[in-house]
Z-matrix of the N, CA and C atoms (Angstrom, degrees):
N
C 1 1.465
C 2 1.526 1 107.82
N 3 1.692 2 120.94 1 121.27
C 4 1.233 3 110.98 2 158.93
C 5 1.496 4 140.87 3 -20.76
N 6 0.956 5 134.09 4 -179.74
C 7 1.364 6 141.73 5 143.24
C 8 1.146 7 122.20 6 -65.78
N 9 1.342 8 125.44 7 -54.66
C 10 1.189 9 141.80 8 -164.45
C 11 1.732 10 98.43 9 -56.75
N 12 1.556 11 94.32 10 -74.45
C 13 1.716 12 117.16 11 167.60
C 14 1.420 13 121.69 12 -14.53
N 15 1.367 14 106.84 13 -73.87
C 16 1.374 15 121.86 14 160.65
C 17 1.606 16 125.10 15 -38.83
N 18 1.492 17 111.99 16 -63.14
C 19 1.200 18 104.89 17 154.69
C 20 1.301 19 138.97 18 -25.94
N 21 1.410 20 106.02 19 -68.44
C 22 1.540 21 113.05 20 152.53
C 23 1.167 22 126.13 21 -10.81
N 24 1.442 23 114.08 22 -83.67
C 25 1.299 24 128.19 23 -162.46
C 26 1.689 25 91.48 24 -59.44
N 27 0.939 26 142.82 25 -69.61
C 28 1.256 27 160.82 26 -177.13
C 29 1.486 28 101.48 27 -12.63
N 30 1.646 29 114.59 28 -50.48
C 31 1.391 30 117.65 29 167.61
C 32 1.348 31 133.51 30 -102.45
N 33 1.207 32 116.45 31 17.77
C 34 1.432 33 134.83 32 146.61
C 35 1.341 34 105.63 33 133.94
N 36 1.464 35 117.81 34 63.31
C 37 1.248 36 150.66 35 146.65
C 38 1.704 37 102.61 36 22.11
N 39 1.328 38 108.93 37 -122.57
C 40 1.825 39 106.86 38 176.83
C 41 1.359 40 107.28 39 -31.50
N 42 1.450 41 147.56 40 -59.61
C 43 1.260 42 151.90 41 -127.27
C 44 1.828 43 96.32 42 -93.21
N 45 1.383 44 107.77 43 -43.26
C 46 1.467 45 96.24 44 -168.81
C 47 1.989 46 99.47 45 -69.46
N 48 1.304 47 110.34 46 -51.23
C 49 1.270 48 116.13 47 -152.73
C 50 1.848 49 102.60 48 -53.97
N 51 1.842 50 108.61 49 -33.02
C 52 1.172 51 127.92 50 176.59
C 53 1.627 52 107.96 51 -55.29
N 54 1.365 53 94.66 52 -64.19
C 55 1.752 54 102.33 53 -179.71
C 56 2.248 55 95.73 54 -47.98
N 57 0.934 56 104.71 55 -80.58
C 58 1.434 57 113.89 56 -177.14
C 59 1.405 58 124.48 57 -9.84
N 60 1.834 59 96.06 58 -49.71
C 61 1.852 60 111.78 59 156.48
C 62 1.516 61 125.58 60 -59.49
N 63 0.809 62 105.44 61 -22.91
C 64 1.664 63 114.18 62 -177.91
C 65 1.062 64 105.15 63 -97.56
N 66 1.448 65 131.54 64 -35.57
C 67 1.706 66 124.86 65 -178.56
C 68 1.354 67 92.06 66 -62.29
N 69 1.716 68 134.85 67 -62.91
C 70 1.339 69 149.56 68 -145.94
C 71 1.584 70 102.37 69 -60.77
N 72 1.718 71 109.16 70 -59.32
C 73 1.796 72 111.91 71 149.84
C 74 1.496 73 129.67 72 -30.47
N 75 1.445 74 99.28 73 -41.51
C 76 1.849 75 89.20 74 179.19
C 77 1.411 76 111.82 75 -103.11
N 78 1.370 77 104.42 76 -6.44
C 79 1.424 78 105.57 77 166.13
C 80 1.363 79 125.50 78 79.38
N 81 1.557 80 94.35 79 42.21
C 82 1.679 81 112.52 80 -178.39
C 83 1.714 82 93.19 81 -127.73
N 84 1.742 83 107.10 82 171.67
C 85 1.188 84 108.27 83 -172.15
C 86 1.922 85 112.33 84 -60.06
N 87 1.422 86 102.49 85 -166.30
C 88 1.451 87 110.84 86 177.37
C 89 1.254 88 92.89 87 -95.04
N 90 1.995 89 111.17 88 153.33
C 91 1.400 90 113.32 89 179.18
C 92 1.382 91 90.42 90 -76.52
N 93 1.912 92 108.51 91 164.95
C 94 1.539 93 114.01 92 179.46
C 95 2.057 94 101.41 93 -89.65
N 96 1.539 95 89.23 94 -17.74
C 97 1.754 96 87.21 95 178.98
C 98 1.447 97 112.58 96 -166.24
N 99 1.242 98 109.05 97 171.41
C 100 1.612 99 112.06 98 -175.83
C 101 1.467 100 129.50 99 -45.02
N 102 1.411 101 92.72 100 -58.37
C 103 1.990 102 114.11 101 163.26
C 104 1.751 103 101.75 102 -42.58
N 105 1.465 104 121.99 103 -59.51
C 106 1.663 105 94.43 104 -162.78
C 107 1.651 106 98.20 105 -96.21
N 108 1.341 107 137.28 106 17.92
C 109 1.219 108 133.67 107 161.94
C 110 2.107 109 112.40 108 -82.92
N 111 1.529 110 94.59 109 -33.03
C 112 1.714 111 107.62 110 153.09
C 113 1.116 112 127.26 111 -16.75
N 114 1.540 113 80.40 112 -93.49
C 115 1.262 114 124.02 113 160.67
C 116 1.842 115 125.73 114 -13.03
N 117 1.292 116 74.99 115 -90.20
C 118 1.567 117 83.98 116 172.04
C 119 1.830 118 123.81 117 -55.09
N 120 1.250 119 129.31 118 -43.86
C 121 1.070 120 131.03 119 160.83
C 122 0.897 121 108.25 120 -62.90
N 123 1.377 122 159.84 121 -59.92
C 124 1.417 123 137.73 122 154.10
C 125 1.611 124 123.84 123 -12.12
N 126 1.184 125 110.05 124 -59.28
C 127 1.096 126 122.38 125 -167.22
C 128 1.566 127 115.82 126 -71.26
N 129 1.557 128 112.25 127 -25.33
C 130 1.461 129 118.01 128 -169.89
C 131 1.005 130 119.92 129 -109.69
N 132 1.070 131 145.97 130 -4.10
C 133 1.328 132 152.30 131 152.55
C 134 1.361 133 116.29 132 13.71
N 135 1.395 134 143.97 133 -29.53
C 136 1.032 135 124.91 134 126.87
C 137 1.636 136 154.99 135 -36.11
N 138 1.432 137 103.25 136 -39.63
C 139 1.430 138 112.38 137 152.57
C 140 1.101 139 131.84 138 -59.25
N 141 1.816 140 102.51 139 -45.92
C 142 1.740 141 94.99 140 -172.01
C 143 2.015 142 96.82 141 -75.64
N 144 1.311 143 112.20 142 -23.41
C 145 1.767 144 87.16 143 -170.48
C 146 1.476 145 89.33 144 -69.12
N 147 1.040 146 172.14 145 -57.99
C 148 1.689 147 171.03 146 -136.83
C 149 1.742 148 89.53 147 -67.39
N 150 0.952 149 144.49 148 -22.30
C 151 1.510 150 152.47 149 -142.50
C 152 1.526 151 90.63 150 -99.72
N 153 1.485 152 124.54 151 107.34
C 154 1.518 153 126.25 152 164.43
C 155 1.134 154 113.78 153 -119.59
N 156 1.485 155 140.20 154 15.62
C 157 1.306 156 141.18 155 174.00
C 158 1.517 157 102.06 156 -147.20
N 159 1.166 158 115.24 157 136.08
C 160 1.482 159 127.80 158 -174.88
C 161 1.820 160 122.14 159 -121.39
N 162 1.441 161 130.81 160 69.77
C 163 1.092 162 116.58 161 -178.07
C 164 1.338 163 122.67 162 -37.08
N 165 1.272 164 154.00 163 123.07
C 166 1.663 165 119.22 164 161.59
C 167 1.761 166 100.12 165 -127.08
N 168 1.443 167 123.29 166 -0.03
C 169 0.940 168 134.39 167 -161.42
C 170 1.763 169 114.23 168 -40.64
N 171 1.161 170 124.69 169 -175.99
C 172 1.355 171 119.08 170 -171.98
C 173 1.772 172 124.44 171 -24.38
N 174 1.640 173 98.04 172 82.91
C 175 1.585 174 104.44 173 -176.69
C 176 1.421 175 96.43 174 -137.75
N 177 1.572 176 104.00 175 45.19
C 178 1.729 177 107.29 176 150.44
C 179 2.222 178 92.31 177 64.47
N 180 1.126 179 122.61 178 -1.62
C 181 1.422 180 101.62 179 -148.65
C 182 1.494 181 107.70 180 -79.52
N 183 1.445 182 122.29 181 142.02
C 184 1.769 183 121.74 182 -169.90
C 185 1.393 184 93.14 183 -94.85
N 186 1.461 185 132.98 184 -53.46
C 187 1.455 186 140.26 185 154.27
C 188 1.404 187 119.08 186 -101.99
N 189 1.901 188 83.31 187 171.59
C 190 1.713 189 98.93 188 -169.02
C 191 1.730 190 87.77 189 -114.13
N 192 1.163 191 83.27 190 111.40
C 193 1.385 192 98.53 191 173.67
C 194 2.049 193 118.45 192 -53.75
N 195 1.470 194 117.34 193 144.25
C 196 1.792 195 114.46 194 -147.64
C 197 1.815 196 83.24 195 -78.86
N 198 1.320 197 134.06 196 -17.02
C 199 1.463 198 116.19 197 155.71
C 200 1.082 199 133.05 198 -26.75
N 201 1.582 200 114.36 199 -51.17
C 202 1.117 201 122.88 200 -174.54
C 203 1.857 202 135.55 201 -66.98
N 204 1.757 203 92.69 202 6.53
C 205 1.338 204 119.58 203 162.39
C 206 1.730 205 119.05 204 -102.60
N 207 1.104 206 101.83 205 -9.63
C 208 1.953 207 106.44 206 139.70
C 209 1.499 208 123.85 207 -12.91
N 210 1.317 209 102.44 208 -70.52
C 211 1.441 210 128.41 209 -142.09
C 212 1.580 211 98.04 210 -95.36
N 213 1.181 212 113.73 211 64.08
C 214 1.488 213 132.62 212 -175.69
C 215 1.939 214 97.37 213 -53.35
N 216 0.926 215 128.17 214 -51.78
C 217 1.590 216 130.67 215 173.13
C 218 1.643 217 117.28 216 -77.52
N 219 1.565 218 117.72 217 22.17
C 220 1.007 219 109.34 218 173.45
C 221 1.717 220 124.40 219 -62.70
N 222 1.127 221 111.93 220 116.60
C 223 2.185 222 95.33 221 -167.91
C 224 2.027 223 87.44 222 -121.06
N 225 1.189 224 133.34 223 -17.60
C 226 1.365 225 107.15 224 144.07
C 227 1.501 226 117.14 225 -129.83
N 228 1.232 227 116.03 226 164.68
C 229 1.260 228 145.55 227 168.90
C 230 1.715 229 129.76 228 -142.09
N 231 1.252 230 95.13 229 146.31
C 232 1.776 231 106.49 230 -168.86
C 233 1.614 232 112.19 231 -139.80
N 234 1.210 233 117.71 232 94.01
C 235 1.391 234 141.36 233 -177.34
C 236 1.595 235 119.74 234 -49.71
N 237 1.628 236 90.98 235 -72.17
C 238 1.538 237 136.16 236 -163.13
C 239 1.487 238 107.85 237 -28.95
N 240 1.196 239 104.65 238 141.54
C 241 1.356 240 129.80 239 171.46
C 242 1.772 241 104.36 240 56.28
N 243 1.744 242 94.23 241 54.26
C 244 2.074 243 108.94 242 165.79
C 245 1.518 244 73.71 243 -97.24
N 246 1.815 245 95.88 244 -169.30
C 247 1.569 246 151.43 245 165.09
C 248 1.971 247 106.35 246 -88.11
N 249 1.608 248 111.91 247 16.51
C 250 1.529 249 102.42 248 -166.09
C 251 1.252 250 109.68 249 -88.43
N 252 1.363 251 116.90 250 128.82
C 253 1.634 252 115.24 251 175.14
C 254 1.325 253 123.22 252 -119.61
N 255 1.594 254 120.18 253 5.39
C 256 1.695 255 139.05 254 165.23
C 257 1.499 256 96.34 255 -109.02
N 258 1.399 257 123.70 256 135.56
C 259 1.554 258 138.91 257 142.28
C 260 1.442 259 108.32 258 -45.71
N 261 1.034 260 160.50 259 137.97
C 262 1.509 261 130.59 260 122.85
C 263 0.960 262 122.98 261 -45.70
N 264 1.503 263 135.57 262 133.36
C 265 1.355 264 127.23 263 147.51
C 266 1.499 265 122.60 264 -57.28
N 267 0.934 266 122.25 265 -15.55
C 268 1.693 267 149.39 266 179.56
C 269 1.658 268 115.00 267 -52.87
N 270 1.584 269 91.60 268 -47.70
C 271 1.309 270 117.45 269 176.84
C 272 1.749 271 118.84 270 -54.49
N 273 1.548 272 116.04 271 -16.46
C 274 1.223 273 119.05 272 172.23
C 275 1.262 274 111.52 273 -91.77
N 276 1.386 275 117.66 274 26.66
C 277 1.647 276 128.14 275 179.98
C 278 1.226 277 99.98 276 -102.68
N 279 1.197 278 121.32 277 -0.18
C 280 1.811 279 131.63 278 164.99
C 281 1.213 280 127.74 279 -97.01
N 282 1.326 281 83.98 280 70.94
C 283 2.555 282 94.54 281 -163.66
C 284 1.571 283 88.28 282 -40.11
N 285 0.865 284 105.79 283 -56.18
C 286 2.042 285 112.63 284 -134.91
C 287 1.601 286 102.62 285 -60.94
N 288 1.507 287 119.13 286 -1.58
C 289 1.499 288 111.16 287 -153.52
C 290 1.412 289 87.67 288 -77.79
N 291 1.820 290 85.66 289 147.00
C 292 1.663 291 106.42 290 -168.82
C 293 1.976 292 92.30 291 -116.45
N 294 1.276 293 109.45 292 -26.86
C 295 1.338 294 109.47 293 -173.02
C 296 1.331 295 111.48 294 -164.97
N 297 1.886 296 98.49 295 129.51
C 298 1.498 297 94.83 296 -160.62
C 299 1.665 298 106.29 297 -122.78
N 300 1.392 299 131.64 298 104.51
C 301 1.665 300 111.95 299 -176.81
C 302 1.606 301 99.97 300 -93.14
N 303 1.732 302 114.37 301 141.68
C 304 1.337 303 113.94 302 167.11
C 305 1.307 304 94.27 303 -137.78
N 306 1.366 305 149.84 304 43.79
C 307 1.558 306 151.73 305 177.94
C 308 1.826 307 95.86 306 -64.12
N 309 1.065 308 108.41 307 154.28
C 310 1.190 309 127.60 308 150.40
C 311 1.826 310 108.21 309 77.70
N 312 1.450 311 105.85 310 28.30
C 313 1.492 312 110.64 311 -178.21
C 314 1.553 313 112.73 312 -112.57
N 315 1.190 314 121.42 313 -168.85
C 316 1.461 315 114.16 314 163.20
C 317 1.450 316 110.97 315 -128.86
N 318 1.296 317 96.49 316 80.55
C 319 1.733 318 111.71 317 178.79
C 320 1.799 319 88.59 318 -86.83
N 321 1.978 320 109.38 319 145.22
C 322 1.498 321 104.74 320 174.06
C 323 1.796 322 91.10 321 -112.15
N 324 1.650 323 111.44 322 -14.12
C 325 1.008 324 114.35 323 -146.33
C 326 1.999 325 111.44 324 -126.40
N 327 0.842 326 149.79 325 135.93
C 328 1.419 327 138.14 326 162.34
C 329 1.774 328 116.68 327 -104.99
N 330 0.778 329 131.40 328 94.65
C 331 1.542 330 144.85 329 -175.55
C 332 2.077 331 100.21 330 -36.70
N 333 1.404 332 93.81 331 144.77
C 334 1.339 333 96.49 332 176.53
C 335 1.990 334 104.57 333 -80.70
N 336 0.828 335 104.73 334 -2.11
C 337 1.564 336 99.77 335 -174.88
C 338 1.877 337 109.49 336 -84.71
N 339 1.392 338 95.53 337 8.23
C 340 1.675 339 82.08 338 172.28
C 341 1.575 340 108.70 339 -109.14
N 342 1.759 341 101.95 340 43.51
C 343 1.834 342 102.79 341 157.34
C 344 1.304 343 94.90 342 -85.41
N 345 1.220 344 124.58 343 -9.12
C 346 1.862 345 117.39 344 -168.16
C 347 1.675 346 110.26 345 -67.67
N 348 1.992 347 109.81 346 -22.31
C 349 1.120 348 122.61 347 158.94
C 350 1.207 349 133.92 348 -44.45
N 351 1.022 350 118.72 349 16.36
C 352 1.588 351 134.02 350 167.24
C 353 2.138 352 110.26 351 1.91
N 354 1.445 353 81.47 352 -87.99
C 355 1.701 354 94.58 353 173.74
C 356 1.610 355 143.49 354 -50.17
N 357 1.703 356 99.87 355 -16.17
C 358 1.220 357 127.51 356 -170.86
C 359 1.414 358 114.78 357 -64.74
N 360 1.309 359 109.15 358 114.56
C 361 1.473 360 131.57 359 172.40
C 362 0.990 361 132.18 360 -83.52
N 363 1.496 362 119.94 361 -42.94
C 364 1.697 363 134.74 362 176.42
C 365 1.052 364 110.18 363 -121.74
N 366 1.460 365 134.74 364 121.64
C 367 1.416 366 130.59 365 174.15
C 368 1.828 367 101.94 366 -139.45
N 369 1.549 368 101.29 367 110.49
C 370 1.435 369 113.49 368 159.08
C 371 1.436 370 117.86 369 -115.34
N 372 1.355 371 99.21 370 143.02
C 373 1.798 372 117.29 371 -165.75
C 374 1.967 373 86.76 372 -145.17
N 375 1.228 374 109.12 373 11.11
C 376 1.756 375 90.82 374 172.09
C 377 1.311 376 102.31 375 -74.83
N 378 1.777 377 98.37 376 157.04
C 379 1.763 378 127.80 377 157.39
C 380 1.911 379 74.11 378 95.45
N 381 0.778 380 165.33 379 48.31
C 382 1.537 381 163.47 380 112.94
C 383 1.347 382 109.19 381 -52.76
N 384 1.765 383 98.57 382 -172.68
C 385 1.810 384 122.22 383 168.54
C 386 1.248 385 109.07 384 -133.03
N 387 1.181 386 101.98 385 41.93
C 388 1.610 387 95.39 386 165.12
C 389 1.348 388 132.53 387 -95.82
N 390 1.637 389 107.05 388 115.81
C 391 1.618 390 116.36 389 -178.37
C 392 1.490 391 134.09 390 -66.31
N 393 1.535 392 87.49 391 -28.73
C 394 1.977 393 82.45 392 159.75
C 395 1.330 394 107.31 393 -150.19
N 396 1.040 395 128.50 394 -176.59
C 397 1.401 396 145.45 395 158.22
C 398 1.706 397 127.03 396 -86.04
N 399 1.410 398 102.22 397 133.46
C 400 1.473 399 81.27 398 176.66
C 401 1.447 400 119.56 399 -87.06
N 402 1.465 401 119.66 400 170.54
C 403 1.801 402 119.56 401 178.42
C 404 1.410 403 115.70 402 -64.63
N 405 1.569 404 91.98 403 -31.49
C 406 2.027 405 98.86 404 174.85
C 407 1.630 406 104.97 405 -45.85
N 408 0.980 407 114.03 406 -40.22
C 409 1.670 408 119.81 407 -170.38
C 410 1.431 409 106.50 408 -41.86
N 411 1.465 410 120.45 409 -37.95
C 412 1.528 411 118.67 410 170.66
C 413 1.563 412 115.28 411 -68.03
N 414 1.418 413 124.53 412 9.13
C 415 1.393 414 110.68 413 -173.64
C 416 1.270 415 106.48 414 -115.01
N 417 1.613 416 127.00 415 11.83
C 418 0.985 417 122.81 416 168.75
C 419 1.297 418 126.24 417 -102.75
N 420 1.074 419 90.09 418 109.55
C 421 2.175 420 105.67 419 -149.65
C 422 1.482 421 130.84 420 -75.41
N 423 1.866 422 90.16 421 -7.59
C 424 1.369 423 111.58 422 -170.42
C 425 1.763 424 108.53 423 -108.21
N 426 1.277 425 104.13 424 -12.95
C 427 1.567 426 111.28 425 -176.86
C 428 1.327 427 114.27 426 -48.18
N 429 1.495 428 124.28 427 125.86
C 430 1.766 429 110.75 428 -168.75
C 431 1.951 430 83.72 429 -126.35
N 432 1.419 431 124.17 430 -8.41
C 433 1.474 432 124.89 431 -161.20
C 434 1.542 433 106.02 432 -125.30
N 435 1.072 434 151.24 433 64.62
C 436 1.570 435 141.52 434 175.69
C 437 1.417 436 111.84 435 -89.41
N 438 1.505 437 108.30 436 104.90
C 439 1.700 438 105.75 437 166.39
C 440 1.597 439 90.53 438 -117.25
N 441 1.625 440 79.10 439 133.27
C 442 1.686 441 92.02 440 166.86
C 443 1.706 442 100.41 441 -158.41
N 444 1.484 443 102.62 442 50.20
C 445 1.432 444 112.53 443 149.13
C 446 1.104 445 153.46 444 -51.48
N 447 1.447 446 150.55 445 136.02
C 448 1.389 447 122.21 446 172.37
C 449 1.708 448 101.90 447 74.81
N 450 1.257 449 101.62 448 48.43
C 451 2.179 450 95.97 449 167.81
C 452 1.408 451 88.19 450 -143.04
N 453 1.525 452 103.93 451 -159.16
C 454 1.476 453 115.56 452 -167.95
C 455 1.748 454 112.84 453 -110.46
N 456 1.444 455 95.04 454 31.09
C 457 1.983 456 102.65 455 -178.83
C 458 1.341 457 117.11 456 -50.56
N 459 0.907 458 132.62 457 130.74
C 460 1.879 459 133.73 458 172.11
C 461 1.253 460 113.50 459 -100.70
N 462 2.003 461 111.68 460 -42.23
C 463 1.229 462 107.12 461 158.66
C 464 1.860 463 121.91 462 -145.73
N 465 1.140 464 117.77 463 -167.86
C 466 1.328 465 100.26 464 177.54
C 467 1.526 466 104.82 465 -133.65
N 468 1.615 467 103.18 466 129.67
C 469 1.522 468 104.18 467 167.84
C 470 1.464 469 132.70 468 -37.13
N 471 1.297 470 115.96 469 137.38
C 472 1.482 471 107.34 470 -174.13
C 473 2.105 472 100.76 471 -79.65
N 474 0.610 473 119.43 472 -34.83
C 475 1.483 474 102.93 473 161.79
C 476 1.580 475 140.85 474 -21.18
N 477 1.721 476 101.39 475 -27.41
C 478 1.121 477 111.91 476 172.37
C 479 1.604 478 104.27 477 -60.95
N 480 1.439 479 120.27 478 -41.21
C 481 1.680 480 113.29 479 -178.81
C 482 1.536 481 107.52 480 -44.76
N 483 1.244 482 129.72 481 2.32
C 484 1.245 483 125.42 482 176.46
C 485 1.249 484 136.11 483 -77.62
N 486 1.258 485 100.89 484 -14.00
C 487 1.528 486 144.37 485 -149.77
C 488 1.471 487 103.64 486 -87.83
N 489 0.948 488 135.30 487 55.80
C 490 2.156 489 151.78 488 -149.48
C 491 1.858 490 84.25 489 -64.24
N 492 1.281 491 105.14 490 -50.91
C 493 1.783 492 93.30 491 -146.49
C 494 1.990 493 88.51 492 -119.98
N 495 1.142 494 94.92 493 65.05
C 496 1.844 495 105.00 494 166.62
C 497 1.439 496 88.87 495 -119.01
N 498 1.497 497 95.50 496 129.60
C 499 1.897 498 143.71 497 -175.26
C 500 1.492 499 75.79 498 -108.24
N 501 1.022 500 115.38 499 -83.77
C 502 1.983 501 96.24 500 -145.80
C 503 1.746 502 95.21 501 -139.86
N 504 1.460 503 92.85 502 151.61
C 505 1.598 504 106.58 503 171.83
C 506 0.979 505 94.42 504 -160.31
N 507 1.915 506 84.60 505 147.61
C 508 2.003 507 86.15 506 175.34
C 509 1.455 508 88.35 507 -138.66
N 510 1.537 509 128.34 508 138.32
C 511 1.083 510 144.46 509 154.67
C 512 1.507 511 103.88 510 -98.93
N 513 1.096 512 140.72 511 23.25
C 514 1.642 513 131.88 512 174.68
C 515 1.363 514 118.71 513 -55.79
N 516 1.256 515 156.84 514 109.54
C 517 1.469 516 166.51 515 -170.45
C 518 1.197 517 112.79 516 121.88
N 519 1.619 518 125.94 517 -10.91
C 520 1.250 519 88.79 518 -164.26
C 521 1.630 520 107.05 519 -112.33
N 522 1.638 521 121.48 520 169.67
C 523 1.066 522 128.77 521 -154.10
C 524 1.856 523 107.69 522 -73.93
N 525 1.724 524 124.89 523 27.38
C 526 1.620 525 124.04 524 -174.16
C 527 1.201 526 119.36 525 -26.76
N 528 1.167 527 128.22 526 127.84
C 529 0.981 528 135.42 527 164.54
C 530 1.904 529 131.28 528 -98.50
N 531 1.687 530 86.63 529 -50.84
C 532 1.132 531 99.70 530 172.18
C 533 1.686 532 122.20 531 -121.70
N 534 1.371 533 107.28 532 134.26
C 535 1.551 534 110.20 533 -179.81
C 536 1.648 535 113.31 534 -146.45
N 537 1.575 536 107.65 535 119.97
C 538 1.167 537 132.98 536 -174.78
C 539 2.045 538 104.18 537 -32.06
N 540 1.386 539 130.45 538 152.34
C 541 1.287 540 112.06 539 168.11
C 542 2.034 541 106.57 540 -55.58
N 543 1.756 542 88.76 541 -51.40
C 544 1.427 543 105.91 542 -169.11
C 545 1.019 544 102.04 543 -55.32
N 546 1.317 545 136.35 544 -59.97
C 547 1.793 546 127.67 545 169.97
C 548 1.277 547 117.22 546 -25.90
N 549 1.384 548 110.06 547 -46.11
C 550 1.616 549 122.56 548 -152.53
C 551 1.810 550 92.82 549 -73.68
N 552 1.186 551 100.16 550 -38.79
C 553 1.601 552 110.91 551 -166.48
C 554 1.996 553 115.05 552 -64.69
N 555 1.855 554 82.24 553 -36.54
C 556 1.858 555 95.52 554 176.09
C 557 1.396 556 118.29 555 -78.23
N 558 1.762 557 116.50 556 -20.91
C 559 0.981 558 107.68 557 -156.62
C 560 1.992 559 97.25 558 -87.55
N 561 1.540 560 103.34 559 -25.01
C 562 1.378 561 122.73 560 -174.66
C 563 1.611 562 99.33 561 -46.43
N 564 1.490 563 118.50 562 -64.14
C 565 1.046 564 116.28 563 -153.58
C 566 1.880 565 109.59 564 -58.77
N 567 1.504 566 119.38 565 -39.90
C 568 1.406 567 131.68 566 161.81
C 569 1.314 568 127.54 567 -36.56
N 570 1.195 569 135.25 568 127.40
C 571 1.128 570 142.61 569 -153.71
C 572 2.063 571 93.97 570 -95.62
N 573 1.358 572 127.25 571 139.38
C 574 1.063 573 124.21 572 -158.95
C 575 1.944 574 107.41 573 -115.72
């Protein structure tokens, strides 16, 4: 680990680098430290609800700092390629998400609280460890994009037949084992 890095973490590791993304988004300087990155999100709460797209993509991050439930109008977000190996369940405190990337993490698990995803259109969770899927996954009614390639799936819930307006999914990498006929039949018609 750098110096720099280390440093970091030293003054509140996930939280500064998080705050840092959001200054760079609104297009003000970087905080100099944790206390006035606080600070300031505390204080602004107007800005961050105006906030509907969230870079956080490759920023080393192990957690998502509980800020990141601020942003009550968040409708996208982009994870992919942190150090994250817990989902939040927390994360379904973001009705509005329209599109969610988390590729390149080590999720084992997906929380049942993302039926709260109502609106959600694109959801990638490839290059993970996730061993199954949850059944909630069929309640997201709006999903037209599911990649969840490249994890450790054996099989897939039949709930996914729920899934009316899925354009494309790709499960490619992972080790299936088992697949419903009726699954087999829904997944055929989807373009991969």
């Amino acid at each position: 680990m750098s110096v720099a890095s280390h440093s970091v973490y030293e003054e509140g590791g996930d939280f500064h680098i998080f705050a840092n993304a959001v200054a760079e988004q609104l297009e003000l300087p970087s905080f100099a430290s944790t206390h006035e990155a606080r600070v300031w999100i505390q204080k602004n709460h107007s800005c961050i609800e105006g906030i509907t797209e969230l870079d956080l993509s490759e920023k080393q991050l192990r957690t998502l700092p509980q800020e990141l439930y601020y942003f009550v109008n968040l409708k996208s977000l982009d994870i992919s390629g942190n150090q994250l190996i817990s989902f939040p369940g927390e994360l379904g405190l973001l009705r509005k998400m329209v599109r969610f990337k988390a590729s390149g993490n080590f999720f084992h698990v997906l929380p049942a609280t993302i039926r709260s995803w109502s609106e959600l259109k694109e959801f990638d969770v490839s290059g993970n460890s996730l061993q199954a899927l949850p059944p909630e996954i069929g309640e997201l009614g709006k999903l037209e994009i599911f990649i969840v390639s490249h994890n450790r799936l054996k099989e897939l819930p039949f709930s996914i037949c729920a899934l009316k307006r899925l354009e494309k999914i790709d499960i490619g990498g992972n080790p299936i084992q088992k697949v419903s006929k009726e699954l087999r039949v829904f997944l055929a018609a989807i373009p991969t």
